[in-house]
C-alpha positions as CSV (number, residue, x, y, z in Angstrom):
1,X,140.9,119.4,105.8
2,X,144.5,119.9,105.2
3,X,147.1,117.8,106.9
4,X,150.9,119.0,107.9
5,X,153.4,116.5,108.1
6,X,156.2,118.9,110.0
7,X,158.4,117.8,113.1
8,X,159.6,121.5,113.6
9,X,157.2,122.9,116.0
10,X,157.4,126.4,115.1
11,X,157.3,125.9,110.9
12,X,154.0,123.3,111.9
13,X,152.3,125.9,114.1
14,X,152.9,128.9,112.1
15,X,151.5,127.3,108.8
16,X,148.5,125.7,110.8
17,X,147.5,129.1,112.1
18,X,148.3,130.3,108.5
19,X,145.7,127.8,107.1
20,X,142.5,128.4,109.9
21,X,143.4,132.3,109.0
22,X,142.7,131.7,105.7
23,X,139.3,129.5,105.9
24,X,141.1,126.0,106.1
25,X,140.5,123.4,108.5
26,X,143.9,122.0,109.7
27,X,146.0,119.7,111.1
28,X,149.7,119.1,112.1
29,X,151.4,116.1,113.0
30,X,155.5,115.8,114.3
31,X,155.3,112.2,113.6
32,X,154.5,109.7,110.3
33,X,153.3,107.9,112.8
34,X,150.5,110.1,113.8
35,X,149.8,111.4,110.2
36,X,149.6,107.3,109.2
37,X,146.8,107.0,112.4
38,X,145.2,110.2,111.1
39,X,144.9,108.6,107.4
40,X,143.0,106.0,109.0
41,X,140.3,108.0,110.5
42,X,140.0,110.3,107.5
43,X,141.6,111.0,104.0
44,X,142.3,115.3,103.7
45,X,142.3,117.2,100.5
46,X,145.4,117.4,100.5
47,X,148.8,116.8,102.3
48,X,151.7,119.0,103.3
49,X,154.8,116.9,103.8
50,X,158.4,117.9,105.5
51,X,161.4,115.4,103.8
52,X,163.6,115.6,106.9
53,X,161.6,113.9,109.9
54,X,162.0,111.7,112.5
55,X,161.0,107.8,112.0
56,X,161.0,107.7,108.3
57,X,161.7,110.5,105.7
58,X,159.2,112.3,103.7
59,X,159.9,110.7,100.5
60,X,158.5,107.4,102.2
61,X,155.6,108.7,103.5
62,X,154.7,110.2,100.1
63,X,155.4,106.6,98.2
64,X,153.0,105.0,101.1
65,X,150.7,107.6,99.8
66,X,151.0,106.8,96.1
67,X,150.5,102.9,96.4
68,X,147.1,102.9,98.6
69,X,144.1,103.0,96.6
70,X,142.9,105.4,99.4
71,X,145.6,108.0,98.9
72,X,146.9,107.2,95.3
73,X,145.4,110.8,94.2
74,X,145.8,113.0,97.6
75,X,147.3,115.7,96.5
76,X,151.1,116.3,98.0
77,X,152.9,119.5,98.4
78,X,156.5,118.4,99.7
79,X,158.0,121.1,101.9
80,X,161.8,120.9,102.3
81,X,165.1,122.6,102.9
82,X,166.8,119.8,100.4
83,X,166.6,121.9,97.3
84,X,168.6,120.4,94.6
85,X,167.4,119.2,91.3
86,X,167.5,116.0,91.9
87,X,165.6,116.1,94.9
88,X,162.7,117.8,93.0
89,X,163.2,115.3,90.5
90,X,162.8,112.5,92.4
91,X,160.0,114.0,94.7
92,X,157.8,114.7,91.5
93,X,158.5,111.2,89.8
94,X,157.1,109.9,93.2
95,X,154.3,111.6,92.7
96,X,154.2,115.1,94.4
97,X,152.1,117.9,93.1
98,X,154.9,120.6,94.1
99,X,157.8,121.5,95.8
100,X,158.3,124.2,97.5
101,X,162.0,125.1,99.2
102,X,162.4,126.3,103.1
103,X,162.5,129.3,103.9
104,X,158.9,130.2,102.3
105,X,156.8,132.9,102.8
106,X,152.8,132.6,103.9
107,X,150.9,134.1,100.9
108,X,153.4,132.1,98.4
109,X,152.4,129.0,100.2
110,X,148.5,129.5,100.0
111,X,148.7,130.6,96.4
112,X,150.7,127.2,95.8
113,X,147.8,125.6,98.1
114,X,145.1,127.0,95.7
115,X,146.9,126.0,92.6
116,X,147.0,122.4,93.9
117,X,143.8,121.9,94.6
118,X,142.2,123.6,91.6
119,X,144.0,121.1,89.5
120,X,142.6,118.3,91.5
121,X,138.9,120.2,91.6
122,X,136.9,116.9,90.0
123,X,136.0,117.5,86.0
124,X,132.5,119.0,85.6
125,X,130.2,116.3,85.5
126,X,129.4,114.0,82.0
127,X,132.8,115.1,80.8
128,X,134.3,112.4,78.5
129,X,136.5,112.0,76.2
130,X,136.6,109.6,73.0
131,X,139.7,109.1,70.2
132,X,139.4,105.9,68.6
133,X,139.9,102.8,71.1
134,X,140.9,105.2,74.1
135,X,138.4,106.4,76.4
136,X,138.4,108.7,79.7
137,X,136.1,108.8,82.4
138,X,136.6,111.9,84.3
139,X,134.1,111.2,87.0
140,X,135.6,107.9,87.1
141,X,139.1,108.8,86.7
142,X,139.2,105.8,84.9
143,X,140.8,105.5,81.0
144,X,139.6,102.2,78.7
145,X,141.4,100.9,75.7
146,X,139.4,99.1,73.7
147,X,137.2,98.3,76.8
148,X,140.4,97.6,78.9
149,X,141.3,99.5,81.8
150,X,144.8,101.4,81.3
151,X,146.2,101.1,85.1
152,X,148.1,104.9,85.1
153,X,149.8,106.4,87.7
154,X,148.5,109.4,89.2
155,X,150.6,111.9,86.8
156,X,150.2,109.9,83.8
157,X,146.2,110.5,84.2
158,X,146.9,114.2,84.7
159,X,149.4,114.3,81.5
160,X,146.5,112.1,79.5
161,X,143.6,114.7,80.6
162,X,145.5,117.6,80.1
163,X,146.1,116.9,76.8
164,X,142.7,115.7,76.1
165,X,141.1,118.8,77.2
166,X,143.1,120.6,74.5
167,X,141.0,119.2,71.7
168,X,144.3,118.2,69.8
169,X,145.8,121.7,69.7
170,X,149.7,121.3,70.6
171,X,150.8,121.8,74.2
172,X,154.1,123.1,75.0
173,X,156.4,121.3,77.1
174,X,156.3,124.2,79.5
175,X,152.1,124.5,79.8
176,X,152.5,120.6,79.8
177,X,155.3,121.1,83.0
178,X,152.9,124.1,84.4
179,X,149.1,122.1,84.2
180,X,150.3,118.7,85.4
181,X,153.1,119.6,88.1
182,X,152.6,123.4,88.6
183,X,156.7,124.2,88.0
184,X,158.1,126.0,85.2
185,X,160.6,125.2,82.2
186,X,162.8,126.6,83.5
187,X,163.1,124.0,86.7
188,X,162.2,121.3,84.0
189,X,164.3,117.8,84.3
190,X,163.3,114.8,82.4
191,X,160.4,113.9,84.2
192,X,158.2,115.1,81.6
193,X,159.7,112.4,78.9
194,X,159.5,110.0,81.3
195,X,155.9,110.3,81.9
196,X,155.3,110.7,78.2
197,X,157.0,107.2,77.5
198,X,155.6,105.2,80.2
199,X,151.4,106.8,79.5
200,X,152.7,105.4,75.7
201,X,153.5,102.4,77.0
202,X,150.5,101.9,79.1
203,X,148.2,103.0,76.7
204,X,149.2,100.0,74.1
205,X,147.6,100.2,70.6
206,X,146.4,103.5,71.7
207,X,150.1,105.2,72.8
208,X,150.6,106.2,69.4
209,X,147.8,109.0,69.2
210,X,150.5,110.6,72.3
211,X,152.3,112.6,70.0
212,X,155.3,114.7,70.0
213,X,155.7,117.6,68.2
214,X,159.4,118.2,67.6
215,X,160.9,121.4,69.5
216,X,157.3,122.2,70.6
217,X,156.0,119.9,72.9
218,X,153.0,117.2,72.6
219,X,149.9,116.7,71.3
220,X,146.7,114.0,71.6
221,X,145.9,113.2,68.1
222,X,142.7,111.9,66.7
223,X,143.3,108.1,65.3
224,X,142.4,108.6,61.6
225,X,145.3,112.2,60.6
């Protein structure tokens, strides 16, 4: 189930039928109000939200999102006419998959539907990974260092695993910006620094195997190079 978050009755109809055509089951709602009542009944795999709506904007609803452990890793595609950079910015920080500017065509908004939810697809199961104290659990979501829980954001997981998965081969910052929030380099801001120095932070004694590779991007280092 995909749920639409839209107050324009035209845009929410149009994308609805858009869905259903291509296989989805679907939802719209005009209101937070009703997409907060619909939450209730049942979490989606994933959420379309409008910034510009009546009650509260979309920005709201997607922090609402973020901070209940039931919707924390929904994934978010923010659909908006407010197109500056720092707009994206801000929406991304927040926690939003992508962002994708009105007017917008159909088959760019499926293909931007598909990429969203194969980087959300859950890792193949008995995937883990292990460099010195830091541990991931995939099928957990959950990363331990030293035995501790690390408490990361939803991004910050995505940046950790990404970088896992690459076996300690160097990542560009523009694969990094691709994998974890499906936008180019050349839309880049500093949102991918940011992330870098908080998962450091959070990770404590094991921040320092997050390493940056000058004029290239980063890398997840093993504890003993």
């Amino acid at each position: 189930m995909i749920y639409l978050l839209e107050d324009d009755d035209s845009i929410r109809k149009l994308v609805v039928y858009a869905l259903e055509s291509q296989g989805y089951e679907a939802k719209g709602f005009s209101r937070p109000g009703e997409f907060r009542a619909a939450l209730k009944e049942a979490v989606p795999r994933l959420a379309l939200l409008d910034i510009m709506l009546p009650e509260e904007d979309g920005l709201s609803v997607l922090s609402s999102l973020r901070a209940d452990p039931r919707t924390k890793d929904l994934p978010v595609i923010m659909l908006t006419a407010r197109n500056t950079e720092y707009d994206r910015a801000y929406g991304l920080d927040l926690g939003a998959d992508d962002y994708i500017s009105k007017p917008f065509g159909m088959m760019e908004l499926m293909a931007r539907i598909r990429a969203v939810l194969r980087r959300s697809a859950p890792a193949a199961s008995g995937t883990e990974f292990r460099l010195g104290p830091l541990r991931i659990l995939p099928e957990k979501r959950q990363v331990l260092v030293s035995g501790q829980p690390a408490a990361l954001t939803y991004k910050e997981y995505e940046l950790l695993t990404v970088l896992a998965e690459a076996g300690g081969r160097v990542l560009t910052r523009d694969t990094l910006m691709n994998r974890v929030w499906g936008i180019g380099a050349e839309r880049e801001n500093r949102t991918l620094d940011v992330h870098i120095r908080t998962l450091r932070s959070k990770l404590g004694e094991a921040g320092a195997l997050v390493e940056t590779v000058r004029g290239v991007g980063y890398r997840l280092k093993e504890d003993n190079e």
